[in-house]
C-alpha positions in Angstrom: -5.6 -8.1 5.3 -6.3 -5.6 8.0 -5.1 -6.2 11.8 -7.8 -6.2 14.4 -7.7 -4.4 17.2 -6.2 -7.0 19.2 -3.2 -7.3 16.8 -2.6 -3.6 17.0 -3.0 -3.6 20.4 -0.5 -5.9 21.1 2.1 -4.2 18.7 1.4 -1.3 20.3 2.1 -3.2 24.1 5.5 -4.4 22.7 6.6 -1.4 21.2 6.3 0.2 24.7 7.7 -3.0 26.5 10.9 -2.6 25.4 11.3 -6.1 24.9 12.3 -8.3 21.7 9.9 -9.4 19.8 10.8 -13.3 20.6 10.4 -12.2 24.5 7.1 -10.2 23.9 5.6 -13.2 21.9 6.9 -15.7 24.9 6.1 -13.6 27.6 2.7 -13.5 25.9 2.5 -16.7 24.4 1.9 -15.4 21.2 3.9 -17.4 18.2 6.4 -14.9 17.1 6.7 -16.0 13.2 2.6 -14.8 13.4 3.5 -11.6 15.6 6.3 -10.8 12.8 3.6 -11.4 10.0 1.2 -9.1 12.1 4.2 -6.1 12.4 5.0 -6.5 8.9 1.4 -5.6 8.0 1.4 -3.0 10.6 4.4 -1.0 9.4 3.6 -1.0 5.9 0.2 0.0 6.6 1.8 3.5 8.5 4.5 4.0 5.7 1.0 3.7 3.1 -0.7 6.2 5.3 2.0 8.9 6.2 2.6 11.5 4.3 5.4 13.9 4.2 4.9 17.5 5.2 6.7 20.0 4.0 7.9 22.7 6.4 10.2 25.9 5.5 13.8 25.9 7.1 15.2 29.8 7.4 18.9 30.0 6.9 21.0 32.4 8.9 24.7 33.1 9.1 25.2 32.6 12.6 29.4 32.3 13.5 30.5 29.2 14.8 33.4 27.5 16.5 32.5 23.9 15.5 33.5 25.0 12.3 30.3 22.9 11.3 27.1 24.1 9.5 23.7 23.2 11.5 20.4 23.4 9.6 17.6 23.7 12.3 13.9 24.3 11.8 11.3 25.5 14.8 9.9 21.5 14.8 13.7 20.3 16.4 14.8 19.0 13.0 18.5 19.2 12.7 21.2 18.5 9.8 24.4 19.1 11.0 27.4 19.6 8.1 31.5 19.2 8.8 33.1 22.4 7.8 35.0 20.4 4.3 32.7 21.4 1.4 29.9 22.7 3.1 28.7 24.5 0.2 29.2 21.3 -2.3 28.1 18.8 0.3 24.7 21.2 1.3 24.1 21.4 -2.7 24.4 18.0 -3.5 22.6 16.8 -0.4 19.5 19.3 -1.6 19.5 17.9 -5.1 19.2 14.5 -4.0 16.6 14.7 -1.3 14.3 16.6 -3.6 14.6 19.7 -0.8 13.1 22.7 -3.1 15.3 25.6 -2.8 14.0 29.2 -2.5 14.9 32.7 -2.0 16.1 32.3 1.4 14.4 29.0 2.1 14.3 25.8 2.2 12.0 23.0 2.6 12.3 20.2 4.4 10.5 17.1 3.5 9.8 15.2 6.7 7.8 12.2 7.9 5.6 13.0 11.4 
């Protein structure tokens, strides 16, 4: 199945609308059970055709008064860490996202 341009067009309207999907479909009598069918489609046609990028992450000791650990990278990407078990919390966190670490680095696996 592929959505026409009409379908993508109005998925695209609602997205913008703000509205729920059951008052986007009424407003534009459109039945929403199809609508849903049409999204459905939609979404899993971006998650097939987005691919993560990988971009490095530079860590600096920088002192802070939170007494939390933030992670940023130049894109705005943030993870923030409470000061308890930084260390085991940041390692574990890194094994299970599949983050590769470096000397010095990094990287980041995120979705545009």
């Amino acid at each position: 199945m592929e959505l026409s341009t009409h379908q993508q067009k109005h998925i695209e309207t609602w997205q913008a609308s703000g509205l729920t999907q059951v008052a986007y479909c009424r407003q534009c009598k459109l039945n929403s059970k199809t609508f849903s069918n049409w999204l459905r489609f939609y979404r899993s046609e971006q998650v097939a055709t987005t691919t993560p990028t990988l971009i490095p992450v530079e860590i600096k000791s920088i002192a802070s008064s939170s007494g939390s650990l933030c992670l940023r990278c130049p894109q705005g990407h943030a993870l923030e860490l409470a000061s308890r078990c930084i260390t085991a919390m940041a390692r574990r966190i890194i094994e299970m996202s599949g983050l590769i670490a470096s000397t010095g680095q990094i990287w980041l696996a995120v979705e545009p």
